[in-house]
N, C-alpha and C positions, 0 to 999 in steps of 0.2 A: 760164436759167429754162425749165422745161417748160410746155409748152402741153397741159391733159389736157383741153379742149374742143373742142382739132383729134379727138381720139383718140374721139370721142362718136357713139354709132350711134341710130337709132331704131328701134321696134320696132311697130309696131299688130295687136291683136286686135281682132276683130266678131265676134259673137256674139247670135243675139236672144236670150241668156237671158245673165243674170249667173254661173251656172254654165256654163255652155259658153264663156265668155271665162275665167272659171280654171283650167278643163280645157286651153283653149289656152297659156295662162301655163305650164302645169304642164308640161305634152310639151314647151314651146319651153326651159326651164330647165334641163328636164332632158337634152336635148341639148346642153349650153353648161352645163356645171357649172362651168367656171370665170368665167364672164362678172359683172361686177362693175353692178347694177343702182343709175344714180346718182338714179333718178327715176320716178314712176311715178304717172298720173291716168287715175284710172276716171272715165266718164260712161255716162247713156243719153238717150235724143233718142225723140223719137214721131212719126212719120212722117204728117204732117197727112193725106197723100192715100190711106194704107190704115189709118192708127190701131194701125199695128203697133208696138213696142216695140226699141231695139236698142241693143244694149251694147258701148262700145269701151274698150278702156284701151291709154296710148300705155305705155309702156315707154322710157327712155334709159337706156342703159348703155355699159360699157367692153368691146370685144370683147377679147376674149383670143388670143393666138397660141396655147395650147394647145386651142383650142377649134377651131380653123382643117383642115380636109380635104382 
């Protein structure tokens, strides 16, 4: 039997705007077009001490050997 959560990578985007973390989504994807995305949560958080706004989403997926340099 295979183990495909030994084989599980993580990925994180910041961004303070929720456009600029799908812009990061978008380049990192599109570099790794074979990469197989088994997961994925967006959040934002407010930073008590400046009141600023900031946007992450994790990413888990399967790396691909065609994807590899």
């Amino acid at each position: 039997m295979l183990n495909y959560a030994s084989d599980l990578a993580v990925k994180t985007f910041v961004s303070a705007s929720a456009a600029g973390v799908e812009e990061l989504i978008n380049a990192w994807m599109l570099s790794k077009p074979h990469t197989f995305v088994t997961g994925l949560e967006f959040s934002s958080t407010v930073d008590p001490s400046s009141n600023t706004l900031e946007f992450a989403a994790i990413i888990v997926y399967q790396p691909s050997e065609q994807d590899q340099s």
